[in-house]
N, C-alpha and C positions, 0 to 999 in steps of 0.2 A: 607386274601381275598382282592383281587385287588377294589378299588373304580372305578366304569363305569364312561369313559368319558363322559361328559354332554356338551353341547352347548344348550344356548338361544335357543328357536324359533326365539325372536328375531335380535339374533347375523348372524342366518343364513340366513334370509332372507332379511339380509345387506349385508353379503356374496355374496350371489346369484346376489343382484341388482348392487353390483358393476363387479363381472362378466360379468354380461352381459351390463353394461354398457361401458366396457373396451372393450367388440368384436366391439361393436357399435362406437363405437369414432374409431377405424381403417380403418373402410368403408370411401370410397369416399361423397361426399357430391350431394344430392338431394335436388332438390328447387320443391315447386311443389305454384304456383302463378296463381292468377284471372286475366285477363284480360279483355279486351270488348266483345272480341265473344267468350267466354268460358274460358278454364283452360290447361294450359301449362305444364308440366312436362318438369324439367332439370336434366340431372344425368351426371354425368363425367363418364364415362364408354367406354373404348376401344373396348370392346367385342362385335363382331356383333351375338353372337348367345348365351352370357345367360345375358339376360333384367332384369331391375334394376325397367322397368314401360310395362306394360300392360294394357288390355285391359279385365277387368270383366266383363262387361255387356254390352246393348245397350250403355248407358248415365256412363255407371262408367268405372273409370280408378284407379287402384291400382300401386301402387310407394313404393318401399323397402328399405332399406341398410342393410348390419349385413352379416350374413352368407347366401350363396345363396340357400343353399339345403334346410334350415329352412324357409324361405321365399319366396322360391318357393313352397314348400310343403303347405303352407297359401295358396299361389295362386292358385293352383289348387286347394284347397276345397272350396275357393271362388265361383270359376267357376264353379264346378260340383253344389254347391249349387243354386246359381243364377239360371242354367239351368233348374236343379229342381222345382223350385219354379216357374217358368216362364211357365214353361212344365204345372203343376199341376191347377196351377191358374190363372193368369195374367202375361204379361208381366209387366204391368205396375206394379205388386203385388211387382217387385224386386225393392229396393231403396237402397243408399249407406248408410241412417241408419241402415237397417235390416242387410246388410253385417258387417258394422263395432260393432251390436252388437253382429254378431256371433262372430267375432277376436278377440274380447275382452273376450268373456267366454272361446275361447278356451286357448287366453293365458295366461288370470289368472288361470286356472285349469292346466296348463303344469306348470306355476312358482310356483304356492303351491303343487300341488303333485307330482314334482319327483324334480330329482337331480343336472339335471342341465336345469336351464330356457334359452328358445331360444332368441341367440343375433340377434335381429332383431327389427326393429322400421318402423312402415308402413303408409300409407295414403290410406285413399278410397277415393275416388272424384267424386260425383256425378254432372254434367253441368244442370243447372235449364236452362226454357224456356227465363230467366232473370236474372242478374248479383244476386240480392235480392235472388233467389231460389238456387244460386248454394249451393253447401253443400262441406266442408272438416275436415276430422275424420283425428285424428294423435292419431295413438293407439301404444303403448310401450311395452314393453316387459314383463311387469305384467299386462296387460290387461287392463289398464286403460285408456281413451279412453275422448281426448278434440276434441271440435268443434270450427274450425279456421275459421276468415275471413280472406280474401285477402291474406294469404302467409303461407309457412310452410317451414322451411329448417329441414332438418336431415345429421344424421352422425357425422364426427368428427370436422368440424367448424361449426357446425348447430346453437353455441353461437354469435359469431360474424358475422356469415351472418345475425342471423336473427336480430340482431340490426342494422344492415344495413339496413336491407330492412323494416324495421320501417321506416327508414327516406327515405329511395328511393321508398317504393309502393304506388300507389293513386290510387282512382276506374277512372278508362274509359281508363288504357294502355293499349297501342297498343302491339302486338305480338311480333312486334321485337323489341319493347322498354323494357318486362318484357325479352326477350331471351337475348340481351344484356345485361342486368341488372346480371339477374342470371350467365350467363356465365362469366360476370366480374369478380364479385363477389369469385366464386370459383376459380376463378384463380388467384385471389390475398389470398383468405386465406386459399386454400385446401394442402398448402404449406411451409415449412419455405423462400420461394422462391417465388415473386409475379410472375407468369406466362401467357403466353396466351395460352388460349386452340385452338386447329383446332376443325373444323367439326365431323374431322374422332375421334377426342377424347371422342365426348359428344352422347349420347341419348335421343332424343329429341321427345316428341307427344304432342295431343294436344287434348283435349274435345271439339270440335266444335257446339257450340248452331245451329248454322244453316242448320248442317244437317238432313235429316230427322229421321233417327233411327240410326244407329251404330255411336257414335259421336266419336271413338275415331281412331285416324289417328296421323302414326308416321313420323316425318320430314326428309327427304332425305338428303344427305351431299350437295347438290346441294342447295334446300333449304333453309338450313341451314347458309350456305357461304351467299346468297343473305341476310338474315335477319340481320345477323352479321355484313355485310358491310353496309348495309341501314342507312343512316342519318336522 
């Protein structure tokens, strides 16, 4: 009689976290940073029609890398939720804690009960009335789920940007001083090749505090080019 193969619990869900660590480090790299009048998203992304950052709610913006079906699939249960719950009770009832502790049960319950856990790593971003209120969740691909101030990179040089941006972030930058920053930044290490990115290479929005209800608003290549150039 044949002895059954056995593996750890253990072993497997070492397995698993380097899996999906491994999709996650091929993705492009996303910077998602506070500035003085809200919160900026950066992504390297050519593609003008499948976004890497979006727009969940009034005040929230969601920012991904990993596989895009798996993390779009997030984003829309984001949104059908938020709607929900906005619909049911308040608007004000949605917050980008309540979103990021749904992502977090769903995807600690997708990494322990099946087979293979989704390569994807995300941020929620809620824009406070004031720098002090803003909020940023960087939730992983086991559903674990830290609360950042001032900066967050992801992807495959998300180590080295974000010791960079240790020493380059401070509170009260300016929009095009964090967009420069980030964009640098990726283009010296998203690469074995220091490079400049164009306009047309990046995806760029932003959580604007001053607006009055929808704060989130994507940057045109026009835009863009201006902030980039700006001294």
């Amino acid at each position: 009689m044949s002895v059954p193969f056995y593996v750890s619990p253990e072993q497997i869900m070492r397995d698993k976290a380097d899996f999906a660590r491994k999709g996650i480090a091929r993705g492009r790299s996303v910077i998602v940073m506070q500035y003085s009048g809200g919160i900026v998203f950066v992504a390297e992304n050519p593609s003008h029609a499948l976004h890497k950052i979006s727009e969940l709610y009034d005040r929230i913006g969601f920012a991904a890398v990993g596989k895009y079906n798996e993390f779009e699939s997030l984003r829309v249960a984001g949104v059908r939720l938020a709607d929900m719950r906005g619909y049911s009770y308040d608007r004000s009832d949605v917050t980008g804690r309540s979103l990021a502790n749904a992502y977090a049960q769903t995807l600690g319950t997708i990494f322990t009960e099946t087979n293979k856990p989704f390569e994807v790593e995300i941020v929620v971003a809620e824009v406070g009335m004031d720098a002090a209120s803003d909020q940023l969740y960087r939730l992983m691909f086991d559903g674990s789920v830290a609360d950042e101030r001032g900066y967050v990179a992801m992807g495959g040089a998300a180590e080295p940007i974000s010791a960079a941006l240790a020493e380059a972030w401070h509170e009260g930058m300016s929009l095009e001083e964090c967009v420069r920053v980030a964009v640098g930044l990726m283009g010296e290490h998203g690469d074995d090749v220091a490079r400049v990115l164009a306009p047309a290479q990046l995806e760029v929005a932003v959580l604007d505090r001053t607006r009055p209800r929808r704060a989130f608003v994507r940057l045109a290549n026009g835009r863009l080019a201006e902030l980039l150039a700006s001294k």
